[in-house]
C-alpha positions in Angstrom: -86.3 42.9 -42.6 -87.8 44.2 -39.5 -89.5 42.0 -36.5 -90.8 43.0 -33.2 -94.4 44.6 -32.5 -95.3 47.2 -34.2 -98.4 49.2 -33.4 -100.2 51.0 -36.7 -103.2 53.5 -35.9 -104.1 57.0 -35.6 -102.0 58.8 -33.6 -105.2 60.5 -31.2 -102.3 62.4 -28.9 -100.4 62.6 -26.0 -100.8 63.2 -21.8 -99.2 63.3 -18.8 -99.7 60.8 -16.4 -99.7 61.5 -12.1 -99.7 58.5 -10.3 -99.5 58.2 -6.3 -98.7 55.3 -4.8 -97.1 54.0 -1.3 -93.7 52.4 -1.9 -92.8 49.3 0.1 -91.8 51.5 4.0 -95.6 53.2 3.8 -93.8 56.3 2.2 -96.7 58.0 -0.1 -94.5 58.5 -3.7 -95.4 60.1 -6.9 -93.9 59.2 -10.2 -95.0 61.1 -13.8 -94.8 60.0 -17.0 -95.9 60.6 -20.7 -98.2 58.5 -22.7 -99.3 58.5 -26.4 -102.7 57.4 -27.2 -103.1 55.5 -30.7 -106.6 54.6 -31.9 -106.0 50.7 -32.8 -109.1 49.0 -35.2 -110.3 45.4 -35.1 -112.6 43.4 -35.4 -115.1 41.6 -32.6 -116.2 38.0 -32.9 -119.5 39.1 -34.7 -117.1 40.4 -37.6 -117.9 44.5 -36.4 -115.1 46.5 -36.4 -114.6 48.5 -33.8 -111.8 51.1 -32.7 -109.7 50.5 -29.1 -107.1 53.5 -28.2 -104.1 52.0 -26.7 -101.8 53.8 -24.2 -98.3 53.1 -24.5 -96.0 54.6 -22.4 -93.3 57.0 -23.1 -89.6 56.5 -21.2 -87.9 59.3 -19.7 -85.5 58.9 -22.3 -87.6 59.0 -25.1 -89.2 62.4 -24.0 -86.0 64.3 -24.3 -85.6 63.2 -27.9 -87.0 66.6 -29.3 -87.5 65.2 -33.1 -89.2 62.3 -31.4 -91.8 64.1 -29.4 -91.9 66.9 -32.7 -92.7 64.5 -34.8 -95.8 63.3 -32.2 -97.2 66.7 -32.6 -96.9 67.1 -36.1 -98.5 64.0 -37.0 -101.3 64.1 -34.7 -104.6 62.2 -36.2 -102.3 60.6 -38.6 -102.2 56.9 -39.5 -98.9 55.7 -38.3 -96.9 52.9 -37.3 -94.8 52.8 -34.2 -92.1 49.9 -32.6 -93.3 49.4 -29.3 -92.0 46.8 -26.4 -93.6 45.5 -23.9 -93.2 45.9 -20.2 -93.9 44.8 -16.8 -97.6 44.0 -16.2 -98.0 43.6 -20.3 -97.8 47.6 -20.4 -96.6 48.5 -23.7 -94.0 51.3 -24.1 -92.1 53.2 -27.0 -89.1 51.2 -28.0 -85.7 53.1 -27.0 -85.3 53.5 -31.2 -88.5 54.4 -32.4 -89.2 56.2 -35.1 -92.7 57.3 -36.1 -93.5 56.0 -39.4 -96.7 57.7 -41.1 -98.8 56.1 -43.1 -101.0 58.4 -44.0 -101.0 62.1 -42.7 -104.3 63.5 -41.2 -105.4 66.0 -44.3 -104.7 63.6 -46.7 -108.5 61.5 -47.4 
């Protein structure tokens, strides 16, 4: 049996990320990053369901794992499930040994 969090929506893509910030001398720094956007749904208090894309954050690691990232491009709009961690500042990001489990691929009604 598995346990941890696992994330299950449609798989809406991936982006690079640029961020500038100043490091703790003043110094101006830039770090860059990958990110894959999954469209999560749920439900409000007034019973609606809506749809929330969450950003989880891919490692350094994880981007040089070609079948990983193939696998993000191949199943792109797909429902699919993901193991995801969570980081500092309750940022999620892709689990060292993730696999992407599809659900349900995109041309399938």
């Amino acid at each position: 049996m598995e346990s941890g969090i696992f994330l299950r929506g449609v798989l809406v893509g991936t982006r690079d990320i640029k961020r500038n910030y100043t490091n703790n001398n003043g110094e101006q720094k830039t770090t860059e990053y990958k990110e894959i956007g999954i469209e999560v749904e749920y439900k409000n208090t007034y019973g609606r369901s809506q749809t929330l894309t969450k950003n989880i954050r891919i490692s350094e690691d994880k981007t040089r794992d070609a079948s990983f990232m193939k696998s993000l491009s191949d199943n792109h709009l797909a429902l699919i499930e993901l193991p995801v961690n969570v980081g500092d500042f309750k940022s999620l990001y892709v689990d060292s040994s993730a696999t992407v489990d599809v659900i349900q691929s995109a041309n399938a009604a």
